[in-house]
N, C-alpha and C positions, 0 to 999 in steps of 0.2 A: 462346128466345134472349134473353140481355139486353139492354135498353134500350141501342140507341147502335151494338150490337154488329154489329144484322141491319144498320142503315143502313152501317157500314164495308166488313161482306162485300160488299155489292150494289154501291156505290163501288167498291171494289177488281177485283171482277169486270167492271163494264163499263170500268174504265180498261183493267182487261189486255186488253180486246176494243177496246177503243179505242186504245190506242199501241203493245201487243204483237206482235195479231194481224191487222189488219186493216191495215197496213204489209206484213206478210208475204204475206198474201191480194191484197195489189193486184200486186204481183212475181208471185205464182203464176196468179194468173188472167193476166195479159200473158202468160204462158207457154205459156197452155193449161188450166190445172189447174182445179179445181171449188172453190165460194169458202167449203169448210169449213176448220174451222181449229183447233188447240187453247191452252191454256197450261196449265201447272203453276205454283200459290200453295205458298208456305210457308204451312201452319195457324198460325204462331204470329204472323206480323207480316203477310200477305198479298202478300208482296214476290212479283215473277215470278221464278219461277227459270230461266222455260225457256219458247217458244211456239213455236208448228210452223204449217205448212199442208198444205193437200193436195197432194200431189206427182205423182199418178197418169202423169202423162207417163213419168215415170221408172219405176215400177210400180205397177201397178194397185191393189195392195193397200196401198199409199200414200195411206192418206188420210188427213182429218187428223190424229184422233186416235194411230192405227198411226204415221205418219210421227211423231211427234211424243215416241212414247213410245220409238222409235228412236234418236233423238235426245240423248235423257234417258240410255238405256244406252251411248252411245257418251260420256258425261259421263266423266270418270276418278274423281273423289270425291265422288259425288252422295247428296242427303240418302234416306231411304228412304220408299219411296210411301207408310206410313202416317202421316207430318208434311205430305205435300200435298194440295192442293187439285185436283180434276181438272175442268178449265174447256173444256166445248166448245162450239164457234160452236150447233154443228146437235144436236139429240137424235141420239146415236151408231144407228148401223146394226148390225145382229147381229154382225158382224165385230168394229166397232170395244167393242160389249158386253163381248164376250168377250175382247179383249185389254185391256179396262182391266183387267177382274177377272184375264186371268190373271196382268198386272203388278202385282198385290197394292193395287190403289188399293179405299180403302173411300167411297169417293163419287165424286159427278162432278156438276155442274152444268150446264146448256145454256141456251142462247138461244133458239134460233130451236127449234121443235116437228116430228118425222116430218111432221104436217099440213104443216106450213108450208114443209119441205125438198118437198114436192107438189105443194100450193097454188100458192105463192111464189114458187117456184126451178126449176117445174118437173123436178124430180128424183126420181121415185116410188118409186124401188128398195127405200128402206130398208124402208117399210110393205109393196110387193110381197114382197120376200122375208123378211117376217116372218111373212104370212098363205100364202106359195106352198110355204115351205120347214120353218116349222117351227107352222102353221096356227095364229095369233096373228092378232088383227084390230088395230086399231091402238089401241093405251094395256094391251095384252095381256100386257106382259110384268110383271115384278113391279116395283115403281122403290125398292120397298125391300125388303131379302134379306139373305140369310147371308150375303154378301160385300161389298154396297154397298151404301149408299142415294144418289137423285137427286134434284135438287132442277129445277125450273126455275126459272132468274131471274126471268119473270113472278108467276111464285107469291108468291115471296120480297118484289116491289117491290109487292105489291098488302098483302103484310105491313107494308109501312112507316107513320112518322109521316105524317101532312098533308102537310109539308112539304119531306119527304124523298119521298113518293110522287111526287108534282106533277115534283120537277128530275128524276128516275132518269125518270120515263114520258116527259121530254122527251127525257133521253141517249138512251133505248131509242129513240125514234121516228128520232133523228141515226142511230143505228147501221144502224136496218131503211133507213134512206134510202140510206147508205152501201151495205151489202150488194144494195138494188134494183137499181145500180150497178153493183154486181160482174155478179150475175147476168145482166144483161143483154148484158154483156161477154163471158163466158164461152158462152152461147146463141150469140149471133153467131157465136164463132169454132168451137165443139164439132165440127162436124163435121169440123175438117183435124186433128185428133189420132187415134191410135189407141185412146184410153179404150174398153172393153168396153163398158163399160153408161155410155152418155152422159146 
């Protein structure tokens, strides 16, 4: 990637997690909802076009990235998935996999890591039903393929300048403060919803 180039994607990426998504995440966790989340970048200027959260109160298969790509279709002149960027809080779940690719997106970038949606956020489902369902251990699937490739934003900010590394691992650290936050909000209340897999 060129000089200057990686530092604007990884800026542009934690803004949309910082003023897009995570506005929307504090609304849907009040709700009930689990504190994943998505946005759509234009590839050409990184502008948001579009961010979602998880909805599952409404339907289960409402999460973020699914809700978001819903969203996106219900757009009336919307640009086409191969000019965007596909930005999610969490490493997507097989579900949410396979609807990026079958919405024609050729990448996707994440935040937070399956470990960390386990670890973190106590939420183990994704890695359970990658290793129960389609017997995958966890980093099992392919993160680059005939239909996408994935990036993690850690990857990406451990790529930067000195000095661009240093403020992005500080944003990162605000945002995992923020999301500690969420989570712990959403654990509290989890059990008076009907969510399947809480």
């Amino acid at each position: 990637m060129a000089e200057g180039r990686q530092e604007r994607l990884v800026d542009a990426l934690l803004m949309a997690i910082e003023r897009h998504i995570l506005p929307l995440t504090r609304a849907g966790v009040a709700a009930g909802n689990k504190v994943f989340g998505a946005a759509l970048l234009d590839k050409r200027d990184y502008s948001v076009v579009l961010a979602g959260t998880n909805n599952e109160i409404e339907n289960p298969l409402w999460h973020g990235e699914v809700h978001t790509i819903k969203k996106f279709y219900e757009i009336g002149e919307r640009p086409n998935t191969g000019d965007l960027l596909f930005l999610s809080t969490h490493e997507p779940c097989p579900m949410c996999l396979s609807a990026i690719t079958w919405a024609g997106f050729d990448n996707f970038f994440y935040f937070f890591s399956h470990e960390d949606s386990r670890d973190a956020f106590s939420i183990p489902h994704d890695l359970k039903i990658l290793r129960e369902v389609f017997t995958l251990e966890p980093g099992g699937y392919r993160r680059s393929n005939a239909f996408w490739r994935s990036e993690h934003i850690a990857d990406l900010i451990a790529a930067c300048d000195d000095a661009g590394r240093a403020a992005f691992r500080a944003r990162a650290d605000s945002i995992r403060a923020d999301y500690a936050e969420l989570s712990d909000a959403y654990q509290q209340g989890k059990f008076r919803t009907a969510i399947p897999l809480k």
